[in-house]
C-alpha positions in Angstrom: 0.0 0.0 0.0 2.9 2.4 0.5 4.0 2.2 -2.7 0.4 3.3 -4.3 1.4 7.0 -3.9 1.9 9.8 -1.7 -1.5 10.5 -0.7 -2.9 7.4 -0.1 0.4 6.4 2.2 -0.4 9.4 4.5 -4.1 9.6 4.8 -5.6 6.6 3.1 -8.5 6.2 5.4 -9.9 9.6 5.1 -8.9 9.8 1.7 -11.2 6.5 0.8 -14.0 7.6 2.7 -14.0 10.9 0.4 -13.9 8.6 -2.6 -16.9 6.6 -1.9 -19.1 9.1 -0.6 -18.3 11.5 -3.6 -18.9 8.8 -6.0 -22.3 7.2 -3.8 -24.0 10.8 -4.4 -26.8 11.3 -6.6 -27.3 14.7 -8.4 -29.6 17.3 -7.1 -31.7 19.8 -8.9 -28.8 22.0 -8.8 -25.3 21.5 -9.5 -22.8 22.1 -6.4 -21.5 25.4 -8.1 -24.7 26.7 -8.3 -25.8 25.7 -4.9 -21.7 27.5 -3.4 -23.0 30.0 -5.6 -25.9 31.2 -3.7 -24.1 29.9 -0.6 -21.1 32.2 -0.9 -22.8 35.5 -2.6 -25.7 36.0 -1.0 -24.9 35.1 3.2 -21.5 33.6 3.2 -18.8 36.0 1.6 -15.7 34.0 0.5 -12.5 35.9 2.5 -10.9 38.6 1.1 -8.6 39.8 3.8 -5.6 42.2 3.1 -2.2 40.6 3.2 -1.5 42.4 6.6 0.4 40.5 9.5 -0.8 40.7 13.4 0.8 43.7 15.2 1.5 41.2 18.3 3.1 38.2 17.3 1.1 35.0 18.4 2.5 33.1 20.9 2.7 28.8 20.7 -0.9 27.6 21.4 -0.8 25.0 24.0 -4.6 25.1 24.9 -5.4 21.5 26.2 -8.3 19.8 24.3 -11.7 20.3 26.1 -14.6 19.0 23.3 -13.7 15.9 21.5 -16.4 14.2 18.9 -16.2 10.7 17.2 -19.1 10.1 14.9 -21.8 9.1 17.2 -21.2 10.8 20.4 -19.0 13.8 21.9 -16.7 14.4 25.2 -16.2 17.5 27.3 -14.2 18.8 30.1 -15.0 20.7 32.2 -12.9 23.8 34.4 -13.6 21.5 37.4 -12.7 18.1 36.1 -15.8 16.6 35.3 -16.3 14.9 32.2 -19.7 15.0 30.2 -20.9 13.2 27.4 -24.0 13.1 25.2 -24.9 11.7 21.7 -25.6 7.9 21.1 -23.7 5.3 22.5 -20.1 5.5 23.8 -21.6 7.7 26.8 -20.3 5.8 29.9 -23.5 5.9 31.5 -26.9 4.4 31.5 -29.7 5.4 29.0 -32.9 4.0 28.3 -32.3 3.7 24.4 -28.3 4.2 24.2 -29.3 7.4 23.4 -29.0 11.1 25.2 -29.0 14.3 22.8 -28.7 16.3 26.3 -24.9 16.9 27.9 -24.8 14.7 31.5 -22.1 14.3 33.3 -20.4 10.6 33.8 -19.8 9.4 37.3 -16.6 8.9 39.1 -14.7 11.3 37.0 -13.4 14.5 38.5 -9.4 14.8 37.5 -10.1 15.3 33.8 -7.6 17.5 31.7 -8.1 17.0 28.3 -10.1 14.6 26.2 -9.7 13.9 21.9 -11.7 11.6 19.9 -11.7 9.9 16.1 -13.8 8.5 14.5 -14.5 5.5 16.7 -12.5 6.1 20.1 -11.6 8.7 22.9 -8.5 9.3 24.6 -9.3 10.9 28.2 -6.3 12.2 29.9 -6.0 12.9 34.0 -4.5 14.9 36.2 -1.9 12.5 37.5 -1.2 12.0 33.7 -2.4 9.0 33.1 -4.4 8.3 30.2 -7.6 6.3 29.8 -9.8 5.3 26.8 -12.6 3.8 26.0 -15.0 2.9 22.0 -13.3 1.4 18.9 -10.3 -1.2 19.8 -10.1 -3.1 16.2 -5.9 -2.1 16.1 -5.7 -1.9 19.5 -5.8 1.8 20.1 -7.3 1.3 23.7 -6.2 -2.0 24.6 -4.0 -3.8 22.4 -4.4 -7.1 24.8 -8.0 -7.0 24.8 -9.4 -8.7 21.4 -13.0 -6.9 22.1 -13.4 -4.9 19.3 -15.3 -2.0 21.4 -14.5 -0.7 24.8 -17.7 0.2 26.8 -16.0 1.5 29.8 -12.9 3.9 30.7 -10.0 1.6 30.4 -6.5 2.6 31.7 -3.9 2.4 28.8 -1.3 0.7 30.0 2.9 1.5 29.2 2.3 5.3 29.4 2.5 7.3 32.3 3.3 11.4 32.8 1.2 12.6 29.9 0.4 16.0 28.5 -1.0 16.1 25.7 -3.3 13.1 23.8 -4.5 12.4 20.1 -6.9 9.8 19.1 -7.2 9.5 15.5 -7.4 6.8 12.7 -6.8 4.0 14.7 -4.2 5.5 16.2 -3.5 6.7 19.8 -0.9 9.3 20.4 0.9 10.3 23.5 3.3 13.5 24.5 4.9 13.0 28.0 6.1 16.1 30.2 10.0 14.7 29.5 8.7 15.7 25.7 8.6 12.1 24.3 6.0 11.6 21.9 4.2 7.6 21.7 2.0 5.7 19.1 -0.3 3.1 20.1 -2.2 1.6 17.2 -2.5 0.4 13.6 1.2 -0.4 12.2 -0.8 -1.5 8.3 0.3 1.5 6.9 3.9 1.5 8.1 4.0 4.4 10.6 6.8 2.4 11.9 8.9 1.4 9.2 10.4 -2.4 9.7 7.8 -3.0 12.5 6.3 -5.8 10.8 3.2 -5.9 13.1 -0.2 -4.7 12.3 -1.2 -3.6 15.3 1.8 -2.7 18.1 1.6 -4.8 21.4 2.1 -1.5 23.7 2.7 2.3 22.9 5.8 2.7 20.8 8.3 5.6 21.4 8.7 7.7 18.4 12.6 8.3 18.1 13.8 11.8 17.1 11.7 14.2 18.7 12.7 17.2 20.9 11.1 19.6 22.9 7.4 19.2 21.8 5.1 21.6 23.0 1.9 19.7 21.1 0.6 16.4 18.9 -1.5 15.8 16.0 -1.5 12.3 14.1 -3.1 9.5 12.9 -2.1 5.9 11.8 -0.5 8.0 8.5 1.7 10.2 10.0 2.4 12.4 13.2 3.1 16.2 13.4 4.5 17.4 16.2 5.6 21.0 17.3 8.7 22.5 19.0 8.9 24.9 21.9 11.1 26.7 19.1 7.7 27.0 16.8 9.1 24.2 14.8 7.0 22.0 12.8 7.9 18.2 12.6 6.6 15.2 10.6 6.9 11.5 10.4 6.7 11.9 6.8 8.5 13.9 5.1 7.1 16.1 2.3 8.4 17.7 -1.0 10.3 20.6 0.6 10.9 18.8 4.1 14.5 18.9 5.3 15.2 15.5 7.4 16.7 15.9 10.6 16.4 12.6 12.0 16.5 8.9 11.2 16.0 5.6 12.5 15.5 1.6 11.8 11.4 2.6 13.0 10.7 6.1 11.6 12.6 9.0 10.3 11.8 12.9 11.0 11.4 16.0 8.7 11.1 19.9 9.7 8.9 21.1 7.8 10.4 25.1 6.7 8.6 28.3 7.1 10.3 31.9 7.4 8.5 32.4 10.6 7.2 30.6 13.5 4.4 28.4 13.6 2.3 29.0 16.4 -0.6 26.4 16.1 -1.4 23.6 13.2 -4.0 21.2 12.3 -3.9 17.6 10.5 -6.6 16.4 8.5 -7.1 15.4 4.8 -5.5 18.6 4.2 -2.5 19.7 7.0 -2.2 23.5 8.2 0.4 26.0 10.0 -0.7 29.2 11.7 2.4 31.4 11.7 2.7 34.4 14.3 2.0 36.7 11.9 -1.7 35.5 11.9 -1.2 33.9 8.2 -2.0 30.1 7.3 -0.6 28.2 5.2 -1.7 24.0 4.2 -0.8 21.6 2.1 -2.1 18.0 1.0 -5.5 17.4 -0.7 -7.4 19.8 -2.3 -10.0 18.0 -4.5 -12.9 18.9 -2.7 -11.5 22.3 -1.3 -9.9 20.5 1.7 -6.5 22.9 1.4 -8.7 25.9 0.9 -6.9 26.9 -2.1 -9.3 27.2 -4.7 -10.0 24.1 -7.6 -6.6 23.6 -7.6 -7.3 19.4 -7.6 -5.3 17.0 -6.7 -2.0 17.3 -3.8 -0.5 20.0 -3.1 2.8 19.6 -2.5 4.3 22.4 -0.2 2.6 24.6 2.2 0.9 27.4 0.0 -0.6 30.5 1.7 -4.1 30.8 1.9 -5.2 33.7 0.0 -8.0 36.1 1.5 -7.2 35.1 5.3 -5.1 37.0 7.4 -4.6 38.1 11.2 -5.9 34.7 12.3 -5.3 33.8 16.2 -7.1 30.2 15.3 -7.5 27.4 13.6 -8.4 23.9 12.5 -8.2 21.7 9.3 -11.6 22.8 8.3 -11.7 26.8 9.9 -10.3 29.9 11.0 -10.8 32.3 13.5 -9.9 35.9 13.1 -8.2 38.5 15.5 -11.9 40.8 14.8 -14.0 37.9 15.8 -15.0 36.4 12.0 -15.6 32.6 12.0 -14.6 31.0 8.4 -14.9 27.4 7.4 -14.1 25.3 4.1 -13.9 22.2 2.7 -16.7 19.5 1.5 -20.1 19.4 3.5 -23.4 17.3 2.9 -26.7 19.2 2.2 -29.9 17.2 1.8 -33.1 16.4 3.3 -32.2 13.0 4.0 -31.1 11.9 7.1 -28.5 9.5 5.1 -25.3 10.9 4.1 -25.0 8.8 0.8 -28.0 10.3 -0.1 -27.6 13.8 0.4 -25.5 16.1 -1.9 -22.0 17.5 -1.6 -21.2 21.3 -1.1 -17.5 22.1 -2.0 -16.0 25.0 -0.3 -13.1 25.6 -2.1 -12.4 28.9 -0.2 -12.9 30.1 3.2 -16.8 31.8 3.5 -17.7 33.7 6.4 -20.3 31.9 9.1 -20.4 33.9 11.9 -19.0 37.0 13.3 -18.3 38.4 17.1 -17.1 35.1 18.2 -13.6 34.6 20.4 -12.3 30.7 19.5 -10.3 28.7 22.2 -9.9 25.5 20.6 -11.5 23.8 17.6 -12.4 19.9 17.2 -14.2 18.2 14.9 -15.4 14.4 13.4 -17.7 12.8 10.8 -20.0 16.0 9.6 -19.7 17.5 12.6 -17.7 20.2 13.9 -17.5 22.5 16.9 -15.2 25.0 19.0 -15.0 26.2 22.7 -14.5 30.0 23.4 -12.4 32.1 25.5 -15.4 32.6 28.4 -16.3 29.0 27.6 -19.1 28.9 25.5 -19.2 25.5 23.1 -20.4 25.7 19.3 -21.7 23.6 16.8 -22.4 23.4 13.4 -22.4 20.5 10.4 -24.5 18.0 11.1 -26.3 16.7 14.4 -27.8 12.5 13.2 -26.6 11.3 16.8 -27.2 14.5 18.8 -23.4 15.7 18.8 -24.1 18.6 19.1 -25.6 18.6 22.4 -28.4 20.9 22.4 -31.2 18.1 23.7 -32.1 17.0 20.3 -31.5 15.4 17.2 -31.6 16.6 13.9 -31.1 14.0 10.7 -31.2 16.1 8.1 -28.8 19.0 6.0 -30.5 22.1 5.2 -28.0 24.6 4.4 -29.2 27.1 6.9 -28.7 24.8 9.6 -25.6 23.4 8.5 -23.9 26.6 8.0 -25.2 28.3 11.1 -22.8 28.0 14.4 -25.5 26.4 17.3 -24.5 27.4 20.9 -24.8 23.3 22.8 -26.2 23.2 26.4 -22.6 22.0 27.7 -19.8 24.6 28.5 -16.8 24.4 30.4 -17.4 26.3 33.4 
């Protein structure tokens, strides 16, 4: 599988999930471009920011993760520890369907820091840094000596201790210790670890060549990883990447910019947030993933994204601005259906405006659905809502583009 080609070798999961639901779709009475048409000109204006940089350079975003979402249910921590859930199934708690729309918190948890999810899995990480998980363990990725294939409860993960930061992902599992060592726990099909001939890895496995990491992203593809230096780091080295690193298991690449990135996000699509409040991605851009136009296919290096400027945050799928403005692009599902494969794809080639007035902490999202936490801690959603993720007390199964594109405030917040 390696060999295929680049793209598929880094994110081949994500990528083939893009590939069947593009093909799956049926037409609608209007074609996509018409439909981004309306979108964009009449109540979503594409970006169209001056090149200017930020007056006060960023500083190196190190927020811990507070709202996590797999494609059922989401997570969230609260300021005093507590850990809520709500969405259908994976909710550690008892409901009379498996079902709960409405934010409650689970029992017996009151040391929470920082909680991520996937697709299929959370990470939940405590205060004496140890890390527990609990949903999809098909490689693994909770507990790699259990052969259930779903974790109902909060499991400790064994072989890692003093943890700081977390990342579940793709089947994957990824851990940052306060000494600055990062681990993978996980699939090994796609050869993270190179002459690991194992599938799935027996415990988590340290990832040689990394210094001073301030924060994680990854996936069974790839990891990125930044320095306290505002250094940018990969497991797999791009077109432009200068290696610094390698070993019999992985090798390392810094990934160049003139000036220092200050946040980044991975996805089907990666992206870099400099301290000058420009971003910059790289990777797929068929569907608008890289937000840099109908360019198709890979993008190579990291490009700057034209039209967005003095932005303080972001995610692979949004940016917030120092004035407050809240833009998103990428591929969304619009239909009345409550099935994705039979609804009809929106591609957002460029960023469009959603919202404006809004401070973002953190973003997060997962399978149509997507959300952010703000500075007085306030939690958004908007996308899609099938399994109540967004956790406003109901469910909603279908895609108008009103509600899609429209930031919902959910009943949970941090404080």
């Amino acid at each position: 599988m390696r060999k295929i080609n680049n793209f598929l070798n880094k994110k081949i999961i994500k990528s083939l999930v893009v590939i069947i639901i593009i093909s799956t779709l049926p037409a609608c009475d209007k074609s996509p471009s018409e439909h981004l048409q309306g979108l964009t000109e009449d109540k979503y204006p594409v970006a169209n920011m001056p090149n200017e940089p930020l007056e006060t350079p960023l500083e190196i975003n190190i927020e811990p993760k507070r709202l996590a979402m797999t494609s059922s249910w989401s997570a969230g921590v609260k300021d005093d520890g507590t850990l809520w859930t709500w969405g259908t199934d994976g909710l550690l708690r008892d409901t009379k369907t498996g079902q709960d729309p409405t934010p409650r918190q689970v029992e017996g948890v009151n040391d929470a820091v920082a909680v991520s999810g996937d697709g299929s899995h959370m990470l939940l990480l405590r205060k004496d840094g140890t890390v527990w998980g609990w949903g999809s363990n098909r490689y693994g990725e909770v507990d790699p000596n259990d052969d259930d294939t779903f974790i109902e409860e909060l499991r400790q993960i064994k072989g890692i201790s003093d943890v700081v930061d977390i990342e579940a992902d793709t089947y994957a599992s990824i851990f940052l210790t306060k000494e600055s060592k990062v681990y993978y726990l996980g699939s090994n099909q796609w050869h993270i670890l190179k002459n690991v001939d194992k599938d799935k890895l027996d415990a988590p496995f340290k990832i040689s060549g990394l210094k001073d990491i301030s924060r994680i992203e990854g996936s069974s593809g790839y990891i990125l990883a930044l320095n306290t230096q505002g250094e940018l780091m990969t497991t797999y080295c791009i077109k432009n990447a200068v290696k610094v690193f390698d070993s019999d298991s992985n090798e390392i690449c810094n990934i160049p910019f003139e000036k220092k990135v200050v946040d980044f996000a991975q996805g089907v699509a990666d992206f870099a947030l400099l301290e000058d409040g420009s971003v910059w991605s790289w990777g797929q851009n068929f569907n608008g993933e890289a937000a840099q136009g109908k360019t198709n296919g890979e993008i190579d290096i990291p490009t700057r994204i034209k039209g967005l400027s003095k932005v303080t945050n972001i995610s692979s799928f949004a940016a917030n601005t120092l004035d407050g403005q809240l833009y998103t692009w990428g591929h969304y599902l619009i239909g009345e259906s409550p099935e994705p494969m039979a609804s009809s794809m929106r591609r957002l080639h460029e960023p469009i405006l959603i919202k404006n007035d809004i401070e973002v902490s953190s973003f997060s999202s997962n399978a149509y659905i997507a959300g952010f936490t703000t500075k007085n801690g306030g939690v958004w959603f908007w996308e899609g809502n099938r399994s109540g993720q967004r956790g406003t007390g109901e469910v909603v199964d279908t895609f108008y583009e009103e509600y899609v594109f429209t930031p919902e405030k959910s009943l949970f917040t941090l404080n």
